[in-house]
C-alpha positions in Angstrom: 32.2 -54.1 15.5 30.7 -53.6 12.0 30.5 -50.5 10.7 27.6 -47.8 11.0 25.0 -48.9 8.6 26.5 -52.7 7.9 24.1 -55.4 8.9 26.1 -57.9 11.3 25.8 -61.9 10.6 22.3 -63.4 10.2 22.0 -64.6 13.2 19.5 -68.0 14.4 18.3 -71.2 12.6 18.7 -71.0 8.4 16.2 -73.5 6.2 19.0 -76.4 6.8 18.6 -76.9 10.0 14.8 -78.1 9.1 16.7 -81.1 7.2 18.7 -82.6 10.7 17.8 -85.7 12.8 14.1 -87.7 12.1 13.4 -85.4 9.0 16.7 -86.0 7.1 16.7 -89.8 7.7 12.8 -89.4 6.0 14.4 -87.4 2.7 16.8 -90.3 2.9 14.2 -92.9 3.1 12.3 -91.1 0.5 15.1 -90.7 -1.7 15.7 -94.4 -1.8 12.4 -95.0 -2.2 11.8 -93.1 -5.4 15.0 -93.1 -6.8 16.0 -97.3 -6.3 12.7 -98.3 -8.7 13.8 -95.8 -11.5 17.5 -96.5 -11.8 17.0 -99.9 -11.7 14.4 -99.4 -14.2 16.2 -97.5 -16.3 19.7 -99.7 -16.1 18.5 -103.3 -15.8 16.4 -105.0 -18.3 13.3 -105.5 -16.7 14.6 -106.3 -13.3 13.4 -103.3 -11.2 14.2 -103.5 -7.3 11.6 -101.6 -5.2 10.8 -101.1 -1.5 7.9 -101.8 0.1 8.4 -101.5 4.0 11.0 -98.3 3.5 8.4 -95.6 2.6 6.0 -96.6 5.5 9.5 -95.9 7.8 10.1 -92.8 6.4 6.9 -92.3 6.5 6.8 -92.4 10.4 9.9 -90.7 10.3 8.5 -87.8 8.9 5.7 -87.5 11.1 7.7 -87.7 14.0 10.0 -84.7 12.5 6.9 -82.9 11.7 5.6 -83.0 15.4 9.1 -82.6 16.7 9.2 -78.8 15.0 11.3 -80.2 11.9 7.9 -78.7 9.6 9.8 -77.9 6.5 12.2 -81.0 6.1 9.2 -83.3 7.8 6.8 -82.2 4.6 9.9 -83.3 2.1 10.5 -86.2 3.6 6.8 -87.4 3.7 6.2 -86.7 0.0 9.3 -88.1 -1.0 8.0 -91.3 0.9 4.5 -91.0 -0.5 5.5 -91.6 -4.2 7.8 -94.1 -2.9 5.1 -95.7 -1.9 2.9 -95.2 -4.8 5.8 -96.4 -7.1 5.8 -99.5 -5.3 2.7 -100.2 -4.8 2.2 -100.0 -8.5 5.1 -102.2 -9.5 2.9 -105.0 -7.1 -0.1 -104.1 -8.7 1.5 -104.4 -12.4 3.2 -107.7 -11.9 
């Protein structure tokens, strides 16, 4: 027993347990996704690998953690896949 006037442990789910299951493979996804085009860029002369089919999985990932309750991590995870996207789609566009 705590003592009188000492809050026990917080008690129920925390923000991390929005980032489990379909929405942390989307921030994984979408990490990949953003991150793979700039390093490359930035480390390799001229060669930059990007993804084109990853950020539509994540993507779907997302949306499925979204309607699954997963609201917080779901958002992250389609953003992250969103500039993926865009990052890919303009390095097709630019070539």
């Amino acid at each position: 027993m705590p003592p009188a006037g000492y809050s026990g442990l917080q008690s129920g789910p925390g923000v991390m347990s929005q980032f489990t299951g379909m929405a942390l493979w989307s921030v994984i996804l979408g990490v990949l996704a953003v991150g793979v085009p700039i390093l490359t860029a930035l480390t390799t002369g001229g060669h930059i690998v990007y993804f084109y089919v990853i950020p539509i999985f994540g993507l779907i990932r997302g949306i499925q953690a979204v309607t699954r309750g997963l609201v917080i991590g779901g958002i992250v995870g389609i953003v992250l896949n969103v500039i993926g996207g865009l990052i890919s789609l303009s390095i097709i566009l630019s070539r």
